[in-house]
TORBANU-260679 format. One record per residue (C-alpha): chain; x, y, z. Coordinates in steps of 0.5 Angstrom, whole numbers, plus 500, padded with zeros to 3 digits. Example, Ala and Ser with C-alpha at 12.3 -4.5 7.8 and 13.67 -1.06 7.14 Angstrom:
2
+-------+-----+-----+-----+
: torke :  xx :  yy :  zz :
+-------+-----+-----+-----+
:     A : 525 : 491 : 516 :
:     A : 527 : 498 : 514 :
+-------+-----+-----+-----+
//
This chain:
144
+-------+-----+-----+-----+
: torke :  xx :  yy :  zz :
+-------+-----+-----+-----+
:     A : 444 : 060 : 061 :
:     A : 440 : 059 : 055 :
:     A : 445 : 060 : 050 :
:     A : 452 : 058 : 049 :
:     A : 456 : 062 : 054 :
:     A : 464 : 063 : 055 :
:     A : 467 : 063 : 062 :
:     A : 474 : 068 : 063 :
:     A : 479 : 066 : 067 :
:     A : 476 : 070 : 073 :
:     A : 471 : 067 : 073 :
:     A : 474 : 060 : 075 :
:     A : 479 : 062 : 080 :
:     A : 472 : 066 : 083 :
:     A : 469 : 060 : 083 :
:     A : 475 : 057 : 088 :
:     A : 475 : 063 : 092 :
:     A : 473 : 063 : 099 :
:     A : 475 : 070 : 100 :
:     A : 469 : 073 : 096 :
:     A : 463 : 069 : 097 :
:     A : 459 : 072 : 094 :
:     A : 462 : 072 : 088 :
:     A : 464 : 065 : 090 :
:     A : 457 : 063 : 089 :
:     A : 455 : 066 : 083 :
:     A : 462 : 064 : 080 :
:     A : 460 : 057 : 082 :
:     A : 452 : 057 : 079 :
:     A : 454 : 059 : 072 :
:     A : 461 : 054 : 073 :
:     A : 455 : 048 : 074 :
:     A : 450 : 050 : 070 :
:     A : 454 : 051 : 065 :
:     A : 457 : 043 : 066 :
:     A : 450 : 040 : 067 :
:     A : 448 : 044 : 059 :
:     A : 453 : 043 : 057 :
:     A : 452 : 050 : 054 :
:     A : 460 : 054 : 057 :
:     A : 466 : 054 : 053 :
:     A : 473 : 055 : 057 :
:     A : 480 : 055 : 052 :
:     A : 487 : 053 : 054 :
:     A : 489 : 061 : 055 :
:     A : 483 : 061 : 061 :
:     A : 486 : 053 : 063 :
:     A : 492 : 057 : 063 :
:     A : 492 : 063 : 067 :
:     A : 488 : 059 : 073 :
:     A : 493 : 055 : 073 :
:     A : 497 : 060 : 075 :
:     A : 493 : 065 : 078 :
:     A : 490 : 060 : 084 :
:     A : 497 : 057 : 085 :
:     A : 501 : 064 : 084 :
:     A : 498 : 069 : 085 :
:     A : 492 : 067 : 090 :
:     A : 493 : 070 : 097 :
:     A : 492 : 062 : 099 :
:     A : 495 : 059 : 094 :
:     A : 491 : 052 : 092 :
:     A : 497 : 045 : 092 :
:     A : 500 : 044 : 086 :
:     A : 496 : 037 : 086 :
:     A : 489 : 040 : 087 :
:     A : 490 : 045 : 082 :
:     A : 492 : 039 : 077 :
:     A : 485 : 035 : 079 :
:     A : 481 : 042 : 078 :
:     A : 484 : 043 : 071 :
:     A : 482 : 035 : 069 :
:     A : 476 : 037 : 071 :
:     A : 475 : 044 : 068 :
:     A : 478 : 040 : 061 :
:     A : 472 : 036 : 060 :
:     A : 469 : 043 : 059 :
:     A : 469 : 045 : 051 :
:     A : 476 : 048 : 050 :
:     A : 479 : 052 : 045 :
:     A : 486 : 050 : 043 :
:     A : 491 : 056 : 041 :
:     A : 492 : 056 : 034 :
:     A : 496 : 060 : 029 :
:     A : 488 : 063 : 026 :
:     A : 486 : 064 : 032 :
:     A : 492 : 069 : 034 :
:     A : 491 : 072 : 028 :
:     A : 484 : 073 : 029 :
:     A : 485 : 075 : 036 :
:     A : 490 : 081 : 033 :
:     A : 485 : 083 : 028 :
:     A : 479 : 084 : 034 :
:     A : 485 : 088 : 038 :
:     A : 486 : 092 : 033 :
:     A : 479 : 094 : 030 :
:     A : 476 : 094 : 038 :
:     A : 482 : 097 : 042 :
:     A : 483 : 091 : 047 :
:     A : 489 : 089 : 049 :
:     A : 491 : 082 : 046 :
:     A : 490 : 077 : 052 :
:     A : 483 : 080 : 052 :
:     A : 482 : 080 : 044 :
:     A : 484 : 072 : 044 :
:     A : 478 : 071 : 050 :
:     A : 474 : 074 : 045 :
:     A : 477 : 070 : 039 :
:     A : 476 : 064 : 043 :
:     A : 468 : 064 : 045 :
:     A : 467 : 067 : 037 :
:     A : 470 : 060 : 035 :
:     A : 466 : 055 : 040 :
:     A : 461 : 059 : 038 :
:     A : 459 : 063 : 045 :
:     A : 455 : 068 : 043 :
:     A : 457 : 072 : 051 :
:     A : 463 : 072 : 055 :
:     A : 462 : 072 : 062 :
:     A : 468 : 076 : 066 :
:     A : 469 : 081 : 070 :
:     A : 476 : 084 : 066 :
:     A : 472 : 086 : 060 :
:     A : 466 : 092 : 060 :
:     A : 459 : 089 : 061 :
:     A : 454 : 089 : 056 :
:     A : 460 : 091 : 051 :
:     A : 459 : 088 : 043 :
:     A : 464 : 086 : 040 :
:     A : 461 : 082 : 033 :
:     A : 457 : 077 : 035 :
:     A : 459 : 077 : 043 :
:     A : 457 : 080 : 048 :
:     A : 461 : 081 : 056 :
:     A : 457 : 080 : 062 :
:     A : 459 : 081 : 068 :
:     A : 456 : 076 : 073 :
:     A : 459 : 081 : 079 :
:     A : 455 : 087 : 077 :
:     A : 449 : 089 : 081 :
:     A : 445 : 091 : 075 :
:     A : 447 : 084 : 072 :
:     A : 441 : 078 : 071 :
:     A : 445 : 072 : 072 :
+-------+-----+-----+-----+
//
């Protein structure tokens, strides 16, 4: 990881699954590598949705107290707030692209830290959108 990179909510909740090693690794390595560069961005929508996703949605669901510790730890992360611009900006991506809204505001918020790739397995890889690329760190022709 060279360049600033924003990570999707999949990603963390990857990086805290046992139930797909593999992904669980290579979530794990940019988590990592991202924290000690210093070079990854989240947002409060990521922050969020893992929340919910490992608390809720997750076959086995994380306590409510780690889950908590996780995200104290994932905020020391650069996080974008969720403001009215950015959900403007967010629309607008929307429109222009044809993406649904929570992907448009991902988009929005690695534009405003400055992330020039996305690195998710909801968005196509190697899809552009201005200035921000996704990678798929799952996709088996992906370098990371």
């Amino acid at each position: 990881m060279s360049a600033k990179a924003f990570l999707d909510t999949n990603i963390l909740v990857y990086a805290h699954d046992k139930a797909f090693p593999d992904k669980m690794e290579k979530a794990q390595g940019l988590l990592f590598r991202g924290m000690r560069s210093g070079l990854v961005a989240i947002s409060a929508q990521v922050l969020s949705e893992f929340f919910v996703t490992v608390t809720k949605k997750a076959k086995r669901p994380m306590p409510v107290e780690r889950a908590r510790r996780e995200l104290e730890l994932l905020s020391s992360l650069e996080t974008a707030e969720i403001d009215a611009p950015m959900v403007l900006r967010a629309v607008g991506i929307g429109q222009r692209w044809q993406l649904n809204y929570w992907d448009s505001l991902i988009i929005a918020a690695a534009e405003r830290t400055g992330c020039t790739t996305v690195y998710s397995e909801d968005l196509s890889d190697g899809q552009r959108y201005g200035l921000v690329t996704v990678r798929n760190p799952f996709s088996r022709q992906s370098s990371e």
